[in-house]
N, C-alpha and C positions, 0 to 999 in steps of 0.2 A: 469537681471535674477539672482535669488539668487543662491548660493552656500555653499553648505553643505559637511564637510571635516571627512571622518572616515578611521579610518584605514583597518578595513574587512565591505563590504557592503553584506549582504544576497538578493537575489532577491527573494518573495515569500513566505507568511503567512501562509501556508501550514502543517501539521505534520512537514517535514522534513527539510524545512526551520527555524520552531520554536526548532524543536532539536538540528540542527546545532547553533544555536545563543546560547542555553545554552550552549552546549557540549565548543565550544569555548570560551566563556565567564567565564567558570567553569576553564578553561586550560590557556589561554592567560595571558601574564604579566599586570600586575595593572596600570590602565591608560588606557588603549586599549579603543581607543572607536568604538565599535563592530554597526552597523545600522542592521534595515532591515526593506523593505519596502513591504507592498501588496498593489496589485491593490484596491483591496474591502473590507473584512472585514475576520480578520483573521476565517481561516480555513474553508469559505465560499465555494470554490470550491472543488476538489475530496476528500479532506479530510473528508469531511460531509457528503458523500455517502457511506463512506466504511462500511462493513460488521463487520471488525475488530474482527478476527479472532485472536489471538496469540498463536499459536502453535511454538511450539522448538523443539519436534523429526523431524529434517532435516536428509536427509540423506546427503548433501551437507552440508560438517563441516564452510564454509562458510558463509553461509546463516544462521545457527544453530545459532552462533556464534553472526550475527546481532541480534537475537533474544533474545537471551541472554544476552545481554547487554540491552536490550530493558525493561524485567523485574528488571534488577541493577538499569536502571534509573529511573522505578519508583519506587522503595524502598526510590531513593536520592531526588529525588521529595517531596516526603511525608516528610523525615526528611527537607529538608530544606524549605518548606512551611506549616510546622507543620498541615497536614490534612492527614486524609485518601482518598484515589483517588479509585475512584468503579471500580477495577478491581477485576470481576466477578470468583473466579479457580474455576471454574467445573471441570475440565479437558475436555480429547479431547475420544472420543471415533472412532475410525476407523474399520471400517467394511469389509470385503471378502464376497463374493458371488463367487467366484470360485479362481481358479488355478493362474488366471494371478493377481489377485489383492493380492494371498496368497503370494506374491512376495513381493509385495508395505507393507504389513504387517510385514513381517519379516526385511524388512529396516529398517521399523519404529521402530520397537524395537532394533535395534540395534544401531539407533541414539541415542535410550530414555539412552538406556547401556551407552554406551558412555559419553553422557552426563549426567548422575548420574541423571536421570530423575525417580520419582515412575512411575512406570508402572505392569502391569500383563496381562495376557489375562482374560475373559470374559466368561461365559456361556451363552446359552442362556436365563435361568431365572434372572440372573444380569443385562444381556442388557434390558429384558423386566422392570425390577425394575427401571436401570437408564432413559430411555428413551420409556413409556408406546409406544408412536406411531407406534415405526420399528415393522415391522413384522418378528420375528427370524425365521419363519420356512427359509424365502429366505436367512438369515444368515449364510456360515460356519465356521467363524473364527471373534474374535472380541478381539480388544487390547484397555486397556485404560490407557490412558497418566495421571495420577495425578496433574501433575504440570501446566499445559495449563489453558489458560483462555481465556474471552472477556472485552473488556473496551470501552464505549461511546468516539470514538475517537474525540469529539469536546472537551469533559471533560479533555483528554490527552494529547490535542493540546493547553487547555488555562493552565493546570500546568505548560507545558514547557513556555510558554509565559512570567506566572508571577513572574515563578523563574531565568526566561531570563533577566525581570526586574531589578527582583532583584539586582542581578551583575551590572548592568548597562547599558544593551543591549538598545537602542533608537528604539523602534519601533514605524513605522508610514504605517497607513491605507490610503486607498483611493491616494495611491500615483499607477502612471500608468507609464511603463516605455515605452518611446517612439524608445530607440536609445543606443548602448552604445558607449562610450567613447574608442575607440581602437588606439592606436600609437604605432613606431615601436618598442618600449620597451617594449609593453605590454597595459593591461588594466588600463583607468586611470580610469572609471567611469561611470554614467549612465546619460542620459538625460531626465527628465520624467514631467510630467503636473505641478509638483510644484519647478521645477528649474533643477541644479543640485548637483548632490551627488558625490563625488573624492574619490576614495579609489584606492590605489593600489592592492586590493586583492577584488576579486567579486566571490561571490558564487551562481550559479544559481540553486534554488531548487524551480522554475516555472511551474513542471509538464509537462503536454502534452502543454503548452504553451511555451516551453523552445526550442522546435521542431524549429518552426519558426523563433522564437526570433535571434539564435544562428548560425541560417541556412545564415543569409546573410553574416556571418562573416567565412564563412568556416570551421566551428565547426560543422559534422556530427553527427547528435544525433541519435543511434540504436535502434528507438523506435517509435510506432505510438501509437495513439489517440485511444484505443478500448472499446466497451462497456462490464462494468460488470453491473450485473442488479441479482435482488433477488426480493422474494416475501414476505410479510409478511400474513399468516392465523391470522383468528377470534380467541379470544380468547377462549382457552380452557386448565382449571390448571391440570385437570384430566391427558389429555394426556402432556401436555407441563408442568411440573412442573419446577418453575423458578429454582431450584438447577440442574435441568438435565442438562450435559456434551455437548458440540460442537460434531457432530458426523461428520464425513467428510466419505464419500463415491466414491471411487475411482474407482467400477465397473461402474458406472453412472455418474461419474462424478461433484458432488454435494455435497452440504456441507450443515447445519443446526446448529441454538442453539435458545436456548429459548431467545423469545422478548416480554416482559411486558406481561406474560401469552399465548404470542400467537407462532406460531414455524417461526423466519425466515428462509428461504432455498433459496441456490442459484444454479442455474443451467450452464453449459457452453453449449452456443449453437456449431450444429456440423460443421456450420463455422462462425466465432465470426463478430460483424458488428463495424465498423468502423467511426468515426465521418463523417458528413456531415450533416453540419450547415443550408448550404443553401437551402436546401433541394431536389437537383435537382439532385443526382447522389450518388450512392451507396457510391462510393468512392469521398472522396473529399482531397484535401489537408489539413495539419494541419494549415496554416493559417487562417484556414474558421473558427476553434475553437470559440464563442461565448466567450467576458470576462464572462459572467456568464453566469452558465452550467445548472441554475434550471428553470426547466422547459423546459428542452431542451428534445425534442425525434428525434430517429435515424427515418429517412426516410426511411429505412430498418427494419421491423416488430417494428414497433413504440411504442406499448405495450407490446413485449416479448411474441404476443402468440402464433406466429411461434413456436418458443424455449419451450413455454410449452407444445404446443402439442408433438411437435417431444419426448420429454422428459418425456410425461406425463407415458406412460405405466411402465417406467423404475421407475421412481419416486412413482408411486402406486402401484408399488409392494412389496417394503422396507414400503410403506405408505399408507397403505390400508383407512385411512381415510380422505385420500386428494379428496374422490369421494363424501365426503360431506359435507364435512366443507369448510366455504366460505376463501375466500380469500380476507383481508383487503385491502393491499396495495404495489403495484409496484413502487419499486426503479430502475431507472436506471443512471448508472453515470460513465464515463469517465477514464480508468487507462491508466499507459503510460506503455507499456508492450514491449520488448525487447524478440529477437528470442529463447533466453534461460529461458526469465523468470527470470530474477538476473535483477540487478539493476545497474546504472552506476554508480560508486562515483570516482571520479577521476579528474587528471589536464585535461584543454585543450590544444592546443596546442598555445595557446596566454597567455601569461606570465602574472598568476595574474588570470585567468579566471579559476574557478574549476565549477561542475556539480557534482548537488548529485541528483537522479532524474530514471526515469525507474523502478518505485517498482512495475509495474507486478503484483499486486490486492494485494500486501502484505505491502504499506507502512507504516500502522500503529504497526504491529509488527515488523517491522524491523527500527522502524524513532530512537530509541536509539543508536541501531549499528551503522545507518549511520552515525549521529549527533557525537558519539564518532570517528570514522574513518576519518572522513572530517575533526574535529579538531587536528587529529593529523597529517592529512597530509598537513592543513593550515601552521600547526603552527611545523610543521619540527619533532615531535614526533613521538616516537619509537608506530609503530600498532602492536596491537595482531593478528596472524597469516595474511596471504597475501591479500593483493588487487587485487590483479593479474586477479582473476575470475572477476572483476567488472571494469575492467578495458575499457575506451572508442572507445581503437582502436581493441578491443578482435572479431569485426565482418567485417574488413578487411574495404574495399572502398566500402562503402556504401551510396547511397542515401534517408534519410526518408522521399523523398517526392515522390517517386518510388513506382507508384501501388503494383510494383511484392514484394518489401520489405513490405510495408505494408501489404500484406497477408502473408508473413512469421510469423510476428508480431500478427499478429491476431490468427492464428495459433498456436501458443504458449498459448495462452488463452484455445481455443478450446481444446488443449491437455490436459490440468493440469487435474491433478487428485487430489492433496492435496489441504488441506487448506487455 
């Protein structure tokens, strides 16, 4: 059986895998030789579903912060690949229909403050100008973020790739990992369909496949397998013009931005559904996970139109023209989503094994922060403010293969109200 010697091995092709391999690679001393290995074809699994939202007014300086780093690195992208990469600034437009969301409004600008973000509030002949669709009378208050955008995160996922390259990084597709390599000093390595790979240092950024993987080895991972899912409408420039703003809507729960002329919108059902591959039970464990996730539907409202009806009146009310414009196409696709909704980046507790993983429907806006956070705490480097909130053991003795956890988890989806 062959064998193959690196010194940081990455598990997973992924946004946040291909971050971390640059983010390190960019940091690491000269020689390093950095792997990483997907099962299938980069950026083939949840990365290729995402909505891929980038929003930075966080009211969690934490989260902000991943975000922020998230736009630095494609600025660094760009120079050092000498291309433009289509990230889309619209900005972000956020919307109140009452009292309790004038709450999530006045955060939001206070993050935007904070973060020396443009921003103003909105009238409602401006909302009607940026976003012909919404209906303002159901409007009372409306904020727009300036600096916010969207980016094809496949597009976002082969920059970091190429400039991953670049450096040195060895990446290799179609490799499966069957097993890891654990001894009492720590991790030595991986076992997988094309031999093995020895590194002392393993970074697992495998998504809701990280669940299981990790589980035999006593590594509790805070997060289950849940579904996000969005619609794509028919094309229409009048209402949906391609410069119009991300609007996210926290009364309803739902978020939108223009897609090749047409509006995509995503909705959280009001209790979120959970993988089950096999199809025979609402709830399944995350081992059942499918290696490939397309064409996969939840045995639980399998089209999403449970979720649109429940959602529908809420939704045509903001969007009086969703009662007759067709609707193209239904995405649905898999996040790893944790009871707070933050992300895990952290060591585990087997020496040499780290997890960057749990991005909770935001990993393409945050795969920069992560990517920089994990190389500094790879590689012993001073991080900009704390880890602490993303930290692994932050949800005490936990099972992720525990029904009652996994609707905690799901939960968290169902809540969110931003972006």
């Amino acid at each position: 059986m062959s064998v193959q010697v690196s010194d940081i091995l990455i598990i997973g092709g992924g946004i946040l895998g291909l971050s971390c391999a640059w983010s390190i690679a960019s940091s690491a001393p000269i020689g390093s030789r950095i792997t990483l290995l997907e099962s299938n074809t980069l950026s083939s699994g949840t990365t290729s579903q995402a909505a891929a939202l980038l929003t930075r007014a966080r009211p969690n300086q934490d989260m902000a912060r991943l975000v922020a780093a998230t736009f630095k690195a494609i600025s660094k992208l760009e120079a050092e690949l000498n291309e433009s990469l289509p990230l889309r600034k619209v900005g972000s437009l956020h919307i109140s229909m009452g009292h309790e969301s004038a709450d999530y409004l006045t955060s939001t600008e206070t993050a935007a403050r904070l973060f020396d973000l443009r921003h103003h509030r909105v009238n409602p002949k401006q909302v009607k100008q940026l976003s012909p669709w919404l209906n303002t009378q159901k409007i009372d208050n409306a904020l727009l973020v300036e600096d916010d955008g969207y980016m094809d995160p496949v597009q976002l996922s082969q920059a970091y790739a190429a400039a991953a390259r670049k450096k040195g990084v060895q990446i290799k597709q179609g490799v499966t990992i069957k097993d890891l390599f654990v001894a009492s000093q720590g991790i030595q390595g991986v076992l997988t369909n094309q031999g093995i790979f020895e590194a002392p240092q393993v970074i697992c950024c495998a998504g809701p496949w990280s669940i299981k993987l990790l589980h035999d080895y006593e590594v509790r991972l805070g997060m289950a397998a849940v579904r996000s899912h969005y619609w794509i409408t028919d094309v229409n420039p009048a209402l949906f013009p391609t410069h119009a703003p991300m609007v996210i809507m926290p009364d309803i729960k739902a978020y939108a931005r223009p897609e090749v002329g047409g509006l995509l919108f995503g909705l959280r059902d009001q209790q979120a559904v959970y993988a089950s591959p096999d199809q025979q039970a609402v709830y399944a464990s995350p081992d059942q996970i499918p290696a490939s996730i397309h064409g996969f539907e939840f045995d639980q409202d399998p089209k999403g139109l449970e979720c649109l009806e429940d959602q529908w009146q809420g939704l045509s009310d903001l969007f009086p023209s969703l009662n007759d414009i067709g609707i193209a196409h239904y995405i649905s696709g898999i996040s790893s989503y944790t009871p707070d909704g933050k992300p895990i980046i952290d060591a585990t507790s087997i020496s040499g094994l780290y997890v960057a993983t749990g991005c909770s429907g935001g990993g393409i806006a945050i795969s920069g922060g992560v990517g920089e956070a994990m190389a500094n705490l790879v590689l012993n480097k001073t991080t900009a403010g704390s880890l602490e909130t993303f930290s692994i053991n932050r949800f005490g003795a936990i099972d992720p293969l525990d029904q009652a956890f996994m609707v905690e988890c799901a939960q968290a989806r169902s809540q969110k109200k931003s972006g």
